[in-house]
C-alpha positions as CSV (number, residue, x, y, z in Angstrom):
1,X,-22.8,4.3,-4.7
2,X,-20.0,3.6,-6.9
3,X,-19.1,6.2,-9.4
4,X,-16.6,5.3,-11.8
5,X,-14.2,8.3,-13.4
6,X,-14.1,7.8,-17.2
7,X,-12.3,10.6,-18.8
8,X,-9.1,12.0,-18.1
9,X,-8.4,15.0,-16.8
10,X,-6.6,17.2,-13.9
11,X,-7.2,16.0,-10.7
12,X,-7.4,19.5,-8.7
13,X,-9.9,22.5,-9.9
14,X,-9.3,26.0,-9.7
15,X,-10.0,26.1,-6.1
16,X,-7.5,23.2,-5.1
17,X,-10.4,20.2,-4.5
18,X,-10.9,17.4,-6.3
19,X,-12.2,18.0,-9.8
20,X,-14.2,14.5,-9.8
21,X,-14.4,12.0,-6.8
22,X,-14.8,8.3,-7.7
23,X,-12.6,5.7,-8.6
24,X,-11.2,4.6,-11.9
25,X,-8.9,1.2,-13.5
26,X,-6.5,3.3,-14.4
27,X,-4.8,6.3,-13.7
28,X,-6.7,9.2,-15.9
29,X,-6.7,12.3,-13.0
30,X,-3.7,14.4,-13.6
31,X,-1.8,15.3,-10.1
32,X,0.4,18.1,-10.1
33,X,1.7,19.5,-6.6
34,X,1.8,23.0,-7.7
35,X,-2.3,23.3,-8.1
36,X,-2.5,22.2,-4.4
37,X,-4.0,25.2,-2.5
38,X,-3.5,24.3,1.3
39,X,-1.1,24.7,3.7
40,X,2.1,23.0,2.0
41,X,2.8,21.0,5.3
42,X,-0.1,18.9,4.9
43,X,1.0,17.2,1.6
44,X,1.7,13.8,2.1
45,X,3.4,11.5,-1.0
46,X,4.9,8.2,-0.8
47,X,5.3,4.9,-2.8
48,X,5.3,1.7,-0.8
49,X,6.4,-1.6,-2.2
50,X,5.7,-5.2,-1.1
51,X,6.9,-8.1,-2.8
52,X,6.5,-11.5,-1.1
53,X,6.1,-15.3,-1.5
54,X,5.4,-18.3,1.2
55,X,8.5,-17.9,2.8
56,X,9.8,-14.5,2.9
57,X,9.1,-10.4,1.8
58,X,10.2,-7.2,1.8
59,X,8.7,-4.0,2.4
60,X,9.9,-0.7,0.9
61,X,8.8,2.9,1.6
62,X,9.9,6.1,0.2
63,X,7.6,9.1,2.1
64,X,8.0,12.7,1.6
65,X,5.3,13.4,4.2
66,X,6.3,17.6,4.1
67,X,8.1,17.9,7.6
68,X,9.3,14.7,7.7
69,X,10.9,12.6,5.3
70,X,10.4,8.6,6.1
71,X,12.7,5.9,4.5
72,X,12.0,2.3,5.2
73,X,12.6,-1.1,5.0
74,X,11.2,-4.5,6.2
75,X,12.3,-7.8,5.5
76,X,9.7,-10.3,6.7
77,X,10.3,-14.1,7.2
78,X,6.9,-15.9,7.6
79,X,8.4,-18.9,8.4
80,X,9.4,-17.9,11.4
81,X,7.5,-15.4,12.4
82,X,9.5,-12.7,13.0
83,X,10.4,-9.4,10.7
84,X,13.4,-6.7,10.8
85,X,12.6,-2.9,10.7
86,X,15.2,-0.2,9.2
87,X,13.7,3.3,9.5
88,X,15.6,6.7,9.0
89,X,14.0,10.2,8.7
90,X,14.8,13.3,7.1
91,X,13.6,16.5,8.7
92,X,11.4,18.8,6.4
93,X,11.7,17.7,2.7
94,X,9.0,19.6,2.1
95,X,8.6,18.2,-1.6
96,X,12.3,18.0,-1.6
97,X,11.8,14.4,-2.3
98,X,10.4,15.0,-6.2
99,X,8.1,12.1,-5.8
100,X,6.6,11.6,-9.4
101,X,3.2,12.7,-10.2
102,X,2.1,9.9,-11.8
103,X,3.0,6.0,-11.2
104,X,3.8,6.0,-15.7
105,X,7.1,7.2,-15.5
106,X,9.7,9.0,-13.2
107,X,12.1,7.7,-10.6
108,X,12.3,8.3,-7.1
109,X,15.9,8.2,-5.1
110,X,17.0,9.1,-1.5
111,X,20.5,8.9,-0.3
112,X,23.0,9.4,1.9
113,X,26.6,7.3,3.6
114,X,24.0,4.9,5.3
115,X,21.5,4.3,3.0
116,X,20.3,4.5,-1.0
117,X,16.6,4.2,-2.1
118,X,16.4,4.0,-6.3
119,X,12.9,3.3,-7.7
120,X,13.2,3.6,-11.4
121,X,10.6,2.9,-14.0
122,X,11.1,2.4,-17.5
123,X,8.7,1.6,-20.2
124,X,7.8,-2.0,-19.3
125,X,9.5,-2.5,-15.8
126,X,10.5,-0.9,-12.6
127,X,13.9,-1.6,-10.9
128,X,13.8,-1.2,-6.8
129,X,17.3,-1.1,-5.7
130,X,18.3,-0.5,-2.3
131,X,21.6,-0.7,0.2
132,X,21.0,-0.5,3.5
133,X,23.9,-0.3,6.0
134,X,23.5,-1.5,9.5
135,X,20.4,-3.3,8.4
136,X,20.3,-6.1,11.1
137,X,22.8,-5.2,13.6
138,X,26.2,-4.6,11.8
139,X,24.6,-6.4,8.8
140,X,24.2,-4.6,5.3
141,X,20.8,-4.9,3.1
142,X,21.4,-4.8,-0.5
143,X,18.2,-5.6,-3.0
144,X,18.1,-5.7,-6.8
145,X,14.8,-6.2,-7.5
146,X,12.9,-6.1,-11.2
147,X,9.0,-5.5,-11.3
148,X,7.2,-7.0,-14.7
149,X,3.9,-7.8,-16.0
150,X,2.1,-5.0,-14.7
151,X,-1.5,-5.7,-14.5
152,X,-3.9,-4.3,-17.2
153,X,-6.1,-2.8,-14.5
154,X,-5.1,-1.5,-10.8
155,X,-7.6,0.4,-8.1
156,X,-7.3,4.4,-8.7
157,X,-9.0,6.0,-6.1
158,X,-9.5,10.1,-5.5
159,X,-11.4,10.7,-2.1
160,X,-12.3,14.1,-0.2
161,X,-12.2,14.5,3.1
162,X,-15.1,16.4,5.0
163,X,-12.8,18.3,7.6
164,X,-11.8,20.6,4.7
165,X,-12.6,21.3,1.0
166,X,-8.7,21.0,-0.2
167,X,-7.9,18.0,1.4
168,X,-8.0,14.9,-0.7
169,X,-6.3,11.3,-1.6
170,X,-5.5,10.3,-4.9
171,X,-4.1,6.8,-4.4
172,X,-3.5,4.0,-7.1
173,X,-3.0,0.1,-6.1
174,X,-1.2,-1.7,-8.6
175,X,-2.1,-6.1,-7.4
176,X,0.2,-8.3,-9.2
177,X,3.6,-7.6,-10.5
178,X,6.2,-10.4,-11.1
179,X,9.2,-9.9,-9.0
180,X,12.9,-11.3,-9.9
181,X,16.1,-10.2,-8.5
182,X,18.0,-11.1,-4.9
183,X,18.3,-10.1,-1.8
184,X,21.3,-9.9,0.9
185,X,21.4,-9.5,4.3
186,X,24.9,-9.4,5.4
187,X,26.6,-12.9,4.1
188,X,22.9,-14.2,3.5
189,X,20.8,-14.2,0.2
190,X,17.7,-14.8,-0.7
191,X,17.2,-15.8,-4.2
192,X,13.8,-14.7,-5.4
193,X,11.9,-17.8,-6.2
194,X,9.5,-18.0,-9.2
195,X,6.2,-17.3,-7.9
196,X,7.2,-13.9,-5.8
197,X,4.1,-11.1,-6.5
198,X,4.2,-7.6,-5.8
199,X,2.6,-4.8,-4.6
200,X,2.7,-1.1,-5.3
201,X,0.6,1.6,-3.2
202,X,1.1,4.7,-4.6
203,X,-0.6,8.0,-2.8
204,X,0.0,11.8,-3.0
205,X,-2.7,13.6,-0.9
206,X,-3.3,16.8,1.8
207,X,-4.4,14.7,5.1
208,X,-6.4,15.9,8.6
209,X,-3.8,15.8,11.4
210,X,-6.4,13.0,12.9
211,X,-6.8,10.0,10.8
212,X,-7.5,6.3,11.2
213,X,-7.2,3.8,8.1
214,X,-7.7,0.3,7.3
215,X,-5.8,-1.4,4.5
216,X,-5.6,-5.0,3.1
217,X,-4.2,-6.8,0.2
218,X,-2.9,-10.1,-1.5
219,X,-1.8,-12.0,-4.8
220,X,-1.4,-15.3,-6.1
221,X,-1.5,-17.6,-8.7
222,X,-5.1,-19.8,-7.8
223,X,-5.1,-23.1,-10.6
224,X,-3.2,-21.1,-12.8
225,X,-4.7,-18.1,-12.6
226,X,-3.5,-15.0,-10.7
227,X,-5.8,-13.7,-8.4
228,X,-5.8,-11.0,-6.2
229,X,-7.6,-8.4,-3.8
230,X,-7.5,-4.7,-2.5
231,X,-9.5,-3.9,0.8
232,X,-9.9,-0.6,2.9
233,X,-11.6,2.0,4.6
234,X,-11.3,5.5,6.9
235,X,-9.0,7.3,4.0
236,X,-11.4,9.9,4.1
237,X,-15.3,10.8,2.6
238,X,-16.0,7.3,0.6
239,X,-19.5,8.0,-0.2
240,X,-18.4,8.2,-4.4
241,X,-16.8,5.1,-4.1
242,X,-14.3,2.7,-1.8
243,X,-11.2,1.1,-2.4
244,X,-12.2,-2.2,-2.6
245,X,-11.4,-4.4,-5.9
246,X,-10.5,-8.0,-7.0
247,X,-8.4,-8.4,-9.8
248,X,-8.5,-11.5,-11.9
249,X,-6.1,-11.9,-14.6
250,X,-5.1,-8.7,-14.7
251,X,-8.6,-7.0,-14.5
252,X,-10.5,-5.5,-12.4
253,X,-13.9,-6.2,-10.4
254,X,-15.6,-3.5,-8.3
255,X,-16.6,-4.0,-4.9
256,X,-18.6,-2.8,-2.4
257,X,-18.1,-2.1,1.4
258,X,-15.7,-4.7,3.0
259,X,-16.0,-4.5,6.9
260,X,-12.4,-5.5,8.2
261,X,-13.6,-7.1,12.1
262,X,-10.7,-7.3,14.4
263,X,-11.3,-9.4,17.8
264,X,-11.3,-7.8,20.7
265,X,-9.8,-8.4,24.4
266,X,-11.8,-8.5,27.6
267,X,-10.5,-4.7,28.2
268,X,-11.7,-4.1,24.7
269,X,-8.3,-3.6,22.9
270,X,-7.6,-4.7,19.7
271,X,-6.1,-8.3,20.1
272,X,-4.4,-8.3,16.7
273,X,-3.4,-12.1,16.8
274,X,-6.3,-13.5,17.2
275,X,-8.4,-14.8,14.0
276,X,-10.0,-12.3,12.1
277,X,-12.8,-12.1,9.6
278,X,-14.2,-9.6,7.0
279,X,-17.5,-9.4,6.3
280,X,-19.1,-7.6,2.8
281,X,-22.6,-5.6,2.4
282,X,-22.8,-7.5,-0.9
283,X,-21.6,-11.0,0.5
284,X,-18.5,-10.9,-2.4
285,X,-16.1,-10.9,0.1
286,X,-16.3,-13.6,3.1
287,X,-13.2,-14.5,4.3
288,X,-11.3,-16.1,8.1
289,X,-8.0,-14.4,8.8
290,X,-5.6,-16.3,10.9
291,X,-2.4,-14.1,11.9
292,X,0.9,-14.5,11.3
293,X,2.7,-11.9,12.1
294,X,2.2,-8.3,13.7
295,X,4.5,-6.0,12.1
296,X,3.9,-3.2,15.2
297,X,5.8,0.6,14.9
298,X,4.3,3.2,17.5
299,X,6.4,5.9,17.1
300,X,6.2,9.4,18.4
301,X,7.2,12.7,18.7
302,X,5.4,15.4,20.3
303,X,2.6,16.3,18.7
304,X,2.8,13.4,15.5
305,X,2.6,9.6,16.2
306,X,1.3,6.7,14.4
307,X,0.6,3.7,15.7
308,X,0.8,0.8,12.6
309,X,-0.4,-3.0,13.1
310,X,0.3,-4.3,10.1
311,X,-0.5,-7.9,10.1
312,X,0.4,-10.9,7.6
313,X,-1.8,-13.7,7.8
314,X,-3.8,-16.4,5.8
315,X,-7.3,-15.7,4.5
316,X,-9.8,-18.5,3.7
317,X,-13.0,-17.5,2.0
318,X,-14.7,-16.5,-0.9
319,X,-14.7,-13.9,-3.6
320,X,-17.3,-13.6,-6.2
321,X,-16.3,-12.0,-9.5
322,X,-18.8,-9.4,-11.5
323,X,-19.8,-11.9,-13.4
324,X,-20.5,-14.0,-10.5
325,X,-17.9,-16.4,-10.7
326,X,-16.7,-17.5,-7.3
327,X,-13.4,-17.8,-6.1
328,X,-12.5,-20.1,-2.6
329,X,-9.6,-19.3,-1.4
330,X,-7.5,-21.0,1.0
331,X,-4.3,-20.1,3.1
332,X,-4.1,-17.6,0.6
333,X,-1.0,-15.2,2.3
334,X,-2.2,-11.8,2.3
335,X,-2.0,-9.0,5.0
336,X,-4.7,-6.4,6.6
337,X,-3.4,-2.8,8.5
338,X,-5.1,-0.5,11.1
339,X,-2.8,2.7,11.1
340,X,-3.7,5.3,13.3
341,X,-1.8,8.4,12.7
342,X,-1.7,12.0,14.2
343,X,0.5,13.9,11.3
């Protein structure tokens, strides 16, 4: 089943659960903190960036996750392999953060001496500038970054989850921005070549403490056309609807169950480096996924931990539109996640 939410309205009822659980193109569910009605520490808000091309990317996250604050960077160089990883924390924000209740306006900053996060959104762009000191060593990361061309349509999702009433994810996945700007890592730039696509994922939710996900996404132009895809499951109850879209052009094609199937060692681990593939119910989505990189965090501390495997790689496949036009795809640069998180 895949229930689409028409009308707008606010997300949260009287009661603090979701007032309609589906998915929508656009963001119509109203989310506002204050009608949230369980235990504060369980809020969780971020907005995560990716903008990438062939060569090189950069990840940026911004996470007011109640107790814990999370401010991160990655800059990713595909062409050899390899990726850096800035992380600081803040302990209990607790909403200190004043992450915006919608993805249609309002900024988002954190700063301090060693580092300044500024998301800002105007009217028809979004500006990610961040300075980063002791980035790489005794290196300092400075990006200017401009966001354009958003999409007409994006993947808006609002999911319960079973262990409680009030828990819920409201997340939107914006597929397709044009990036310009630079970046610097100590005396090095990198120009931002025409071509560079971006990512936003945007969530605000009350979690479990016990959770684990499964995330994928990529864009780019295929003869001329931009093409791109959202994948993902174990965000909590997706019997209304899943996460899983293609966009084409700037609009939107429903999908539905996308099985992510990750090889598997003798002992039965996860062997993240090994070729994938992802397999549909509805056969729109058959692709190969061969590994690039792992980017691997496994941090913990006492009782919280998350283990992240987030993967760039090259899918080969096919996609098939609603209207049943097919897509093949090859080497198309994307990336799949596993996160497993006790928070």
């Amino acid at each position: 089943m895949q229930h689409e939410i028409l009308e707008e309205k606010a997300l949260l009822n009287e009661y603090g659960e979701l007032s309609e659980c589906g998915y929508s193109k656009k963001m119509l569910l109203k989310y506002d903190r204050k009608s949230i009605k369980a235990n504060k520490l369980r809020i969780k808000e971020w907005d995560y960036y990716l903008i990438y091309n062939d060569k090189f990317g950069l990840a940026l996250t911004v996470a007011d996750n109640s107790y814990m604050g999370l401010y991160s960077a990655t800059f990713l160089d595909f062409t050899n392999k390899s990726e850096i990883t800035k992380t600081n924390m803040r302990f209990m924000p607790r909403g200190k953060t004043n992450m915006p209740s919608s993805t249609k306006s309002g900024n988002v900053e954190v700063k301090n001496k060693k580092y300044n996060y500024f998301f800002e959104r105007t009217l028809d762009k979004r500006e990610l500038n961040v300075y980063i000191k002791n980035f790489y060593k005794a290196e300092t990361l400075i990006a200017n970054l401009t966001l354009t061309n958003e999409p007409e349509d994006s993947m808006v999702i609002a999911t319960p989850f079973w262990e409680k009433k009030n828990a819920f994810y409201y997340n939107q996945k914006i597929v397709g921005f044009k990036v310009d700007g630079i970046i610097k890592i100590g005396e090095q730039k990198f120009d931002i070549p025409e071509g560079t696509l971006g990512i936003l994922d945007w969530g605000r939710g009350v979690w479990p403490y016990k959770n684990t996900w499964f995330w994928g996404a990529g864009v780019r132009e295929i003869g001329g056309k931009k093409f791109g895809f959202n994948i993902g499951y174990g965000f909590g109850d997706t019997s209304n609807a899943t996460e899983n879209m293609l966009f084409y052009e700037g609009k939107a094609h429903k999908l539905d169950e996308v099985k992510f199937n990750i090889p598997q060692t003798e002992k039965g681990k996860d062997d993240f480096l090994k070729p994938w593939t992802f397999t549909s119910n509805d056969g729109r989505f058959e692709m190969e996924f061969m590994p690039i990189l792992d980017r691997h965090s496994n941090s913990s501390a006492l009782i919280i931990s998350s283990n992240q495997h987030q993967v760039f790689g090259r899918f080969t496949g096919k996609a098939i539109l609603d209207d049943g036009k097919k897509i093949e795809i090859r080497n198309f640069l994307g990336f799949a996640e596993k996160v497993v998180n006790r928070w």
